[in-house]
C-alpha positions as CSV (number, residue, x, y, z in Angstrom):
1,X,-38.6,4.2,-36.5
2,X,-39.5,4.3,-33.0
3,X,-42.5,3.1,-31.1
4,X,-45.1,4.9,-28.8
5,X,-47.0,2.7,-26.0
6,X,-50.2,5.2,-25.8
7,X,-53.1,5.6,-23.6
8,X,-51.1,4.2,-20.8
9,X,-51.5,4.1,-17.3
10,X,-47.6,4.0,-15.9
11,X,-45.3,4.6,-12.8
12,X,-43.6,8.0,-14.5
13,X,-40.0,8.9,-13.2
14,X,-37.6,7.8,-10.6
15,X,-40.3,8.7,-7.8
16,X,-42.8,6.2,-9.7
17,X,-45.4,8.6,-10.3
18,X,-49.0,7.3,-11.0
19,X,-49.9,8.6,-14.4
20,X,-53.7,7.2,-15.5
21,X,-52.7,8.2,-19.1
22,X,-49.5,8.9,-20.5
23,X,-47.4,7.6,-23.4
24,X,-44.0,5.7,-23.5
25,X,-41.7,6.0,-26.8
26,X,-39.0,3.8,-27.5
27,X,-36.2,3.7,-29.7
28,X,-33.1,1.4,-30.0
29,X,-33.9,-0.1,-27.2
30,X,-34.5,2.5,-25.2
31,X,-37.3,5.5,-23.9
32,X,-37.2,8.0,-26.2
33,X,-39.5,9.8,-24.6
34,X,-42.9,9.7,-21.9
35,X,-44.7,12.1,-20.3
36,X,-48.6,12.0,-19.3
37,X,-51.2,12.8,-21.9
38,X,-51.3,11.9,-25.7
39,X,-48.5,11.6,-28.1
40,X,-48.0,13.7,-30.7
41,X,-44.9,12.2,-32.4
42,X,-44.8,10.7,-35.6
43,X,-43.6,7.2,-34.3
44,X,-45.5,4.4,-35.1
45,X,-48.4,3.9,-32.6
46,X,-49.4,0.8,-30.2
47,X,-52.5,1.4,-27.8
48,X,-52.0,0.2,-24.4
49,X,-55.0,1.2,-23.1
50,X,-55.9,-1.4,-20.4
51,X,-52.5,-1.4,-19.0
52,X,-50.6,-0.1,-16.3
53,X,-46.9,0.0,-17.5
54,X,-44.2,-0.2,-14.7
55,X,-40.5,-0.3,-14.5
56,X,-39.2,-4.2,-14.7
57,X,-38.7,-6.2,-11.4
58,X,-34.5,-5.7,-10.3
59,X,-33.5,-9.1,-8.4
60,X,-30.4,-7.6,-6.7
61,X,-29.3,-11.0,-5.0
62,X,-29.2,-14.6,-6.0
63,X,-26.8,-17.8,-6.5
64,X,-28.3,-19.2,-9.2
65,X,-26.4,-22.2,-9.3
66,X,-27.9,-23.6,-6.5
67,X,-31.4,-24.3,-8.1
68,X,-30.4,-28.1,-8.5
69,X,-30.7,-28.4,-4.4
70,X,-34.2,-26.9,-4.2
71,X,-35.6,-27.5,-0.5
72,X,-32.4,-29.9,0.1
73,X,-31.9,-29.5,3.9
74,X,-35.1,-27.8,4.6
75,X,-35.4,-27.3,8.1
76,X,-32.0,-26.6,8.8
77,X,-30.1,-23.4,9.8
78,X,-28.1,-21.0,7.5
79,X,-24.6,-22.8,8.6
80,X,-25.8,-26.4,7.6
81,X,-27.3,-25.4,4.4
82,X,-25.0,-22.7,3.0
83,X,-22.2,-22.3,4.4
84,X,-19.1,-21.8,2.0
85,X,-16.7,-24.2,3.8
86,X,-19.1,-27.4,5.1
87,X,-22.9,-26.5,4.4
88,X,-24.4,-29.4,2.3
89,X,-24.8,-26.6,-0.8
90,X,-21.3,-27.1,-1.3
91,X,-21.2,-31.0,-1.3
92,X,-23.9,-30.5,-4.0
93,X,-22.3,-27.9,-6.1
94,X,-19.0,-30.8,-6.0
95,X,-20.9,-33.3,-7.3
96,X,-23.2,-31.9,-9.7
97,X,-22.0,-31.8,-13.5
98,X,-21.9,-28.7,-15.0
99,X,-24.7,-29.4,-17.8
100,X,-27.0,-29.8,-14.8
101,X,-26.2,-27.1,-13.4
102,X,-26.2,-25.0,-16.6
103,X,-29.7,-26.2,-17.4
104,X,-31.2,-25.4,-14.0
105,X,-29.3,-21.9,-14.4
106,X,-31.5,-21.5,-17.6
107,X,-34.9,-22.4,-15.9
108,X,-34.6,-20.1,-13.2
109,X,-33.8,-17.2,-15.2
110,X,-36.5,-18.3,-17.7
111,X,-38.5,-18.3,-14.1
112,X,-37.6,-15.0,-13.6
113,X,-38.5,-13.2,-16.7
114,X,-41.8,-14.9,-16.8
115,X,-42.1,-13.0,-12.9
116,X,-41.3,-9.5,-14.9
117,X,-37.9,-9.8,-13.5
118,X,-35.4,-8.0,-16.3
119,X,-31.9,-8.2,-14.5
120,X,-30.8,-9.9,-11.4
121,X,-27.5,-10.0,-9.6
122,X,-26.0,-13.2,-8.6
123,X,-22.9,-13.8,-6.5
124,X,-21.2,-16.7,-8.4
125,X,-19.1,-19.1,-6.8
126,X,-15.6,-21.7,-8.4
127,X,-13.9,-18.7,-9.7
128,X,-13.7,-18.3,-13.5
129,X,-15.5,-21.9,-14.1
130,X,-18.4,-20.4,-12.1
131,X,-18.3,-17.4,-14.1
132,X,-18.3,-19.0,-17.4
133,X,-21.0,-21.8,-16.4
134,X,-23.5,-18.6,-15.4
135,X,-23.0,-16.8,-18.6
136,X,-23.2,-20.0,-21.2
137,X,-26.6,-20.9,-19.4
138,X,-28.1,-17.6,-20.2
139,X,-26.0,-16.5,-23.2
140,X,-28.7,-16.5,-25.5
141,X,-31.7,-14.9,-23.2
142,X,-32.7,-11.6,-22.7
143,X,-33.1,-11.3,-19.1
144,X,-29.9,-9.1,-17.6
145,X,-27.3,-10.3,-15.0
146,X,-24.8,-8.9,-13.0
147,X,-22.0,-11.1,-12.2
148,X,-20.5,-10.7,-9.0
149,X,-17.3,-13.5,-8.9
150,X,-15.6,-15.4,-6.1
151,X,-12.6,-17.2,-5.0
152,X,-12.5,-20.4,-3.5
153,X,-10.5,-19.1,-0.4
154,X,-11.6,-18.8,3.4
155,X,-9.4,-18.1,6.1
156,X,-9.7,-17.3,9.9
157,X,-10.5,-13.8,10.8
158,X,-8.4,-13.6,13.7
159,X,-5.5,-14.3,11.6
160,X,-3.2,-10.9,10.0
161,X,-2.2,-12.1,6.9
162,X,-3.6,-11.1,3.6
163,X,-4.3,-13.6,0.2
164,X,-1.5,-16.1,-0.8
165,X,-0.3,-15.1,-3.9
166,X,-1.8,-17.3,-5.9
167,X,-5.3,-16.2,-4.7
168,X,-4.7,-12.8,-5.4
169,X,-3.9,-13.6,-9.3
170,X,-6.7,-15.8,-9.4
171,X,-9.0,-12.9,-7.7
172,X,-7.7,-10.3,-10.4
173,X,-8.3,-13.3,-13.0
174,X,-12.0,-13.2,-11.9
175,X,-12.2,-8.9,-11.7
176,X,-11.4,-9.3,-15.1
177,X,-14.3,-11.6,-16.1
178,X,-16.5,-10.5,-13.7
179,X,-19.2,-7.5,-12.9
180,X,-17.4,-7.5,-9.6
181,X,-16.5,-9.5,-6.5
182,X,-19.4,-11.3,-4.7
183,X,-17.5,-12.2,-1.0
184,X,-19.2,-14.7,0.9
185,X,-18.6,-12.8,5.1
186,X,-16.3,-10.9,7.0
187,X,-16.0,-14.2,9.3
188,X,-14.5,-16.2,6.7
189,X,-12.0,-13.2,6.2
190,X,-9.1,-11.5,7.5
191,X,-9.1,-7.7,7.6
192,X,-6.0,-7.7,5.4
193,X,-8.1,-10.1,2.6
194,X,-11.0,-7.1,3.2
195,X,-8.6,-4.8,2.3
196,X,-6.8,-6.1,-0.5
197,X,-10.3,-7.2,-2.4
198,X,-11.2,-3.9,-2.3
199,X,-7.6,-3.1,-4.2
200,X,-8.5,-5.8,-6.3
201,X,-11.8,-4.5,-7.1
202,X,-10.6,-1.3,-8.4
203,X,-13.9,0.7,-10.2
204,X,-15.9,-2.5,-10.2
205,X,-18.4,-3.6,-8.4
206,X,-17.5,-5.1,-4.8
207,X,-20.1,-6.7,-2.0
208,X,-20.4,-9.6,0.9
209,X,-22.8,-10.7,3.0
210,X,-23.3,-9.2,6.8
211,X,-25.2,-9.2,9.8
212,X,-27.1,-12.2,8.4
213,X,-27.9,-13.7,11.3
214,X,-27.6,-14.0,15.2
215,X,-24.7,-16.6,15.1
216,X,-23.0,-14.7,12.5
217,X,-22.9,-12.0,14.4
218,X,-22.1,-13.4,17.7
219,X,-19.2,-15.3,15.7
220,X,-17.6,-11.8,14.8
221,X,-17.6,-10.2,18.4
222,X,-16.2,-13.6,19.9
223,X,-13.3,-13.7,17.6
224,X,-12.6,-10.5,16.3
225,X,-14.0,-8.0,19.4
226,X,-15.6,-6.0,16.6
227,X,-18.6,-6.2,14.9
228,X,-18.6,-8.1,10.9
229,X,-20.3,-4.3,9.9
230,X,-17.3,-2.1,11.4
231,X,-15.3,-4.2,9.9
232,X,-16.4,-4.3,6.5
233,X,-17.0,-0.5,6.1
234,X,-13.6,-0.1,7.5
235,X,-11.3,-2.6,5.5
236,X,-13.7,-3.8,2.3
237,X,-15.5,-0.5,1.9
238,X,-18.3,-2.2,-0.5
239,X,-20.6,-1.1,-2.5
240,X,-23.3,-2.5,-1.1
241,X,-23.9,-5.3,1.6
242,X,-26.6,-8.4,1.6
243,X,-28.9,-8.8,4.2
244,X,-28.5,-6.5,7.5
245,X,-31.2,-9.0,8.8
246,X,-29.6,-8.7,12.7
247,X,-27.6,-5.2,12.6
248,X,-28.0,-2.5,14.9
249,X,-29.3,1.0,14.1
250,X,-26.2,2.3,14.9
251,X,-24.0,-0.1,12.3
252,X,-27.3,0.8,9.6
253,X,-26.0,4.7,10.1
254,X,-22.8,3.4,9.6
255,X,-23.6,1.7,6.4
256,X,-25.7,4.7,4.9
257,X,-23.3,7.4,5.4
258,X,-20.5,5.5,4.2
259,X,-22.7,5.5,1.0
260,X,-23.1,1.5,1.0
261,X,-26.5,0.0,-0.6
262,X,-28.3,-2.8,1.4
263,X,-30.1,-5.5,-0.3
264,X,-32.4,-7.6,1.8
265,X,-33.6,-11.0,1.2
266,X,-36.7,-11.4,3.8
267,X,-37.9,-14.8,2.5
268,X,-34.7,-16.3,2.5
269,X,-33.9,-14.9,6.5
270,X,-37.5,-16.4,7.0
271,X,-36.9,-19.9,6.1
272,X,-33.2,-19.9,7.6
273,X,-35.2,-18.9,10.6
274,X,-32.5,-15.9,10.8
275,X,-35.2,-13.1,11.4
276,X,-37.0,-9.8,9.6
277,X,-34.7,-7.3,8.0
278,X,-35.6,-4.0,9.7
279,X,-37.0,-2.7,6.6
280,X,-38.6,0.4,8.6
281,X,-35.6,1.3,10.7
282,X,-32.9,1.0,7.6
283,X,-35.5,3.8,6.0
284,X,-35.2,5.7,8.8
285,X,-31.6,5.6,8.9
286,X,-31.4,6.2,5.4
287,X,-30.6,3.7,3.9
288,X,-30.6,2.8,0.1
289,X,-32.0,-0.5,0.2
290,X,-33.1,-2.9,-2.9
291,X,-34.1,-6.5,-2.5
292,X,-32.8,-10.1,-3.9
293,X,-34.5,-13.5,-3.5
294,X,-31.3,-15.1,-2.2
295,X,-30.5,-18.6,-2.9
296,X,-32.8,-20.7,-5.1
297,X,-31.8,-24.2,-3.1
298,X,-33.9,-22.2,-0.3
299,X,-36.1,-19.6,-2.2
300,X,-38.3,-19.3,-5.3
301,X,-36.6,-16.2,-7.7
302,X,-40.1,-14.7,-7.1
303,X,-39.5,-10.7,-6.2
304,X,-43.5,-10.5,-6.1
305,X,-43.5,-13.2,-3.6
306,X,-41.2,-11.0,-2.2
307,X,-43.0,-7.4,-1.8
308,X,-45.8,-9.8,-0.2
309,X,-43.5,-11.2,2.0
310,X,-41.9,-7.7,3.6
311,X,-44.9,-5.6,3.4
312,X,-47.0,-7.5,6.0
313,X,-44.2,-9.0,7.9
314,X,-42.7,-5.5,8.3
315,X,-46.0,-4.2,9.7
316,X,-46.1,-7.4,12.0
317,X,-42.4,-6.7,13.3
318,X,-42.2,-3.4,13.5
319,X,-45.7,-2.0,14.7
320,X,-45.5,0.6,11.1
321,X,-46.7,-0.4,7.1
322,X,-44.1,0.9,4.9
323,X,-45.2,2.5,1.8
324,X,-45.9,0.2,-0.8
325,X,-44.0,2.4,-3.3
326,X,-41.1,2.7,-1.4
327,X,-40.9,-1.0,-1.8
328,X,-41.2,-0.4,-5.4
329,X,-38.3,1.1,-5.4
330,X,-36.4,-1.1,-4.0
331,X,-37.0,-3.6,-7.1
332,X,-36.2,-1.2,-9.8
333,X,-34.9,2.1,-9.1
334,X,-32.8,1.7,-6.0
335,X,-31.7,-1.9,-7.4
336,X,-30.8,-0.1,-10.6
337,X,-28.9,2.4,-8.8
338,X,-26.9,-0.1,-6.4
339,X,-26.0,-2.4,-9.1
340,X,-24.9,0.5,-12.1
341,X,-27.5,-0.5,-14.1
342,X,-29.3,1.5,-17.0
343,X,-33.0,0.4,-16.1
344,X,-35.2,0.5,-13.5
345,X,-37.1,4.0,-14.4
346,X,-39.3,4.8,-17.3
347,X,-37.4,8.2,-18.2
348,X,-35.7,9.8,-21.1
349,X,-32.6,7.3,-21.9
350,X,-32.8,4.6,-19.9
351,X,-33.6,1.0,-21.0
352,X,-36.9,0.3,-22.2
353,X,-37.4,-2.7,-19.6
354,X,-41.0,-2.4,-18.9
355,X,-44.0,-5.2,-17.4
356,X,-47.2,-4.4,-18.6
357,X,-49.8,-4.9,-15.9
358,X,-53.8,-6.1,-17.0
359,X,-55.7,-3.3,-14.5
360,X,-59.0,-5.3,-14.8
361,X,-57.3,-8.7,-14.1
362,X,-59.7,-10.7,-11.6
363,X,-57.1,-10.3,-8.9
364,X,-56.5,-6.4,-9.1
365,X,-59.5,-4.8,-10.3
366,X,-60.8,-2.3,-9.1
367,X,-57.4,-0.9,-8.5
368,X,-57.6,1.9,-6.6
369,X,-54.1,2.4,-4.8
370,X,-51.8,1.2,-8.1
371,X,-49.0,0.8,-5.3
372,X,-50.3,-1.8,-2.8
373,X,-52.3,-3.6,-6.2
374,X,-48.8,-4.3,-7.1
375,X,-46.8,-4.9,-4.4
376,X,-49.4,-7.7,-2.7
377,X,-51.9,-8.5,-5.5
378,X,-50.1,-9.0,-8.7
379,X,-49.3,-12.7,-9.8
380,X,-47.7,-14.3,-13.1
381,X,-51.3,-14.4,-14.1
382,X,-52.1,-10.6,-14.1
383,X,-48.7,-9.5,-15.6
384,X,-49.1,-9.8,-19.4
385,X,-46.1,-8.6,-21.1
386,X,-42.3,-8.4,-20.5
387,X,-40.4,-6.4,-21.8
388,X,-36.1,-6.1,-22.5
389,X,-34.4,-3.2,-24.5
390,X,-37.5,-2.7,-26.7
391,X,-38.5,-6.2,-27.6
392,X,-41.1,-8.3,-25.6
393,X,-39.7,-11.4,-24.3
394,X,-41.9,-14.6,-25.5
């Protein structure tokens, strides 16, 4: 028997379009079917009048793990807090006990859900143990991650050699397990590594970090004479890169033709102090951009914090306000789309992941641009429903 959300209002299709009455069916977990007007099917019948139904919230980029170290370090630049070799995230990770870190894993994707996020994508460190420690936290919630696994191996990037072999069995251990590979930087990498990871890979998913900030960048021209961008597209070949915050227009052509996403993480460069990602030029370029909330030692998992953040900051940066849906699509369809996920669009057989929105909330009503309402009005407290694979989440 399948269910039919009528007298909807609902962002219809992968362009989001506004529909002030429409219907959603679902079935087995998924849409059925939707279109505007009323339904005429024989499903039974809920009325959603009130509502504005939109795709679930897609956060494309965390580390989880690190929510026991909220604000530890605050102050400090990305180096001292996160970097992989000596950043004081590590020495935290060491010496927390997995149970801790397993129930703070829990409470940020609880967070999460509550936010109307439906999936996120985290890049998990401590090869297979950091695999397994992600999905025992959240084994028995709804909410929907993509796990993309590391090794615990940096190396110089000036060097030529490749992985020992002991690292490269371990990496195709973690392939295995994983989603895909989640690489920390091109710095901490040789251009052989690059290359074999994406071997290693194969049809999975593959991704690093780049261009996150001014040092990291200067780092890669001092040592390598080439930028961490050319050399990622030309050795690693991801599927997508994180952040982008300090490239050139020139290497965000070079990242959009090659067919790579970007996912940006604007609060997380703001409190790092490592800049604005150049939200407006990477559209012009192009680009197929979603957007994560980074690390939770630095950053709520708070994706409407997030559309906030890069609407107005964007405008403030670069002299142009970017269309509110555009950033809409960053958070489900283009996120859906990056990651290989089945969501992210209310359409004919896709996941029926779904917030339902209160249109006369206090905060949003009178709504009368749906797209800016949502992307720097809605809260926790206006968003009424959650919804994974057909069921609502409690």
């Amino acid at each position: 028997m399948s269910l039919a959300l009528t007298n909807v209002s609902l962002l219809l299709g992968r362009e989001l379009e506004h529909v002030d009455k429409g219907y959603i069916e679902i079935e087995d977990g998924k849409i059925r079917s939707t279109a505007a007007g009323s339904y005429k099917g024989s499903g039974k019948k809920m009325d959603a009048k009130g509502f504005i139904v939109i795709p679930g919230f897609i956060n494309a980029h965390t580390h989880i793990a690190d929510s026991i170290g909220k604000d530890i370090g605050a102050g400090q630049r990305l180096d001292a807090r996160v970097h992989p070799v000596f950043g004081v995230k590590k020495k935290i990770l060491q010496k927390s006990l997995p149970e801790h870190l397993k129930a703070f894993i829990r409470n940020s994707a609880i967070s999460m859900m509550k936010k109307g996020i439906v999936a996120f994508a985290d890049f998990r460190e401590d090869e297979l143990e950091g695999i397994r420690l992600l999905k025992d936290a959240i084994k028995d919630l709804p909410i929907k991650c993509v796990t993309m696994g590391r090794i615990n191996h940096y190396s110089n990037p000036t060097d030529v050699s490749g992985l020992p072999a002991e690292k490269e069995e371990q990496a195709k251990d973690v392939v295995e397990m994983a989603d895909g590979l989640g690489i920390s930087g091109a710095n901490e990498n040789t251009d052989a590594a690059l290359a074999q990871y994406r071997q290693l890979a194969g049809k999975k998913l593959i991704a690093i970090h780049a261009a996150e900030s001014k040092e990291t960048v200067e780092f890669s021209k001092l040592n390598t004479g080439r930028s961490e961008v050319v050399r990622i597209i030309e050795h690693l070949r991801p599927n997508f890169v994180v952040h982008m915050t300090n490239a050139t227009e020139d290497e965000m052509s070079l990242v959009a033709k090659s067919g790579t996403g970007i996912v940006i993480c604007p609060r997380a460069n703001g409190v790092l102090g490592a800049g604005i990602p150049k939200v407006g030029q990477m559209l012009k370029q192009d680009c197929m951009i979603a957007i994560g909330t980074d690390n939770v030692m630095l950053n709520s998992p708070d994706i409407l914090r997030e559309l906030d953040y890069i609407w107005k900051a964007s405008r403030a940066t670069e002299g142009e306000m970017l269309r509110a849906r555009d950033l809409l699509k960053m958070v489900t369809i283009n996120a859906a789309q990056i990651l290989r996920l089945n969501n992210g669009c209310i359409e004919a057989g896709r996941a029926a992941d779904l917030v339902f929105i209160d249109k006369k909330h206090v905060d949003l009503y009178p709504m009368h641009d749906p797209y800016a309402a949502i992307v720097h009005r809605l809260s926790q407290s206006s968003l009424r429903a959650v919804m994974i694979n057909g069921r609502f989440v409690d």
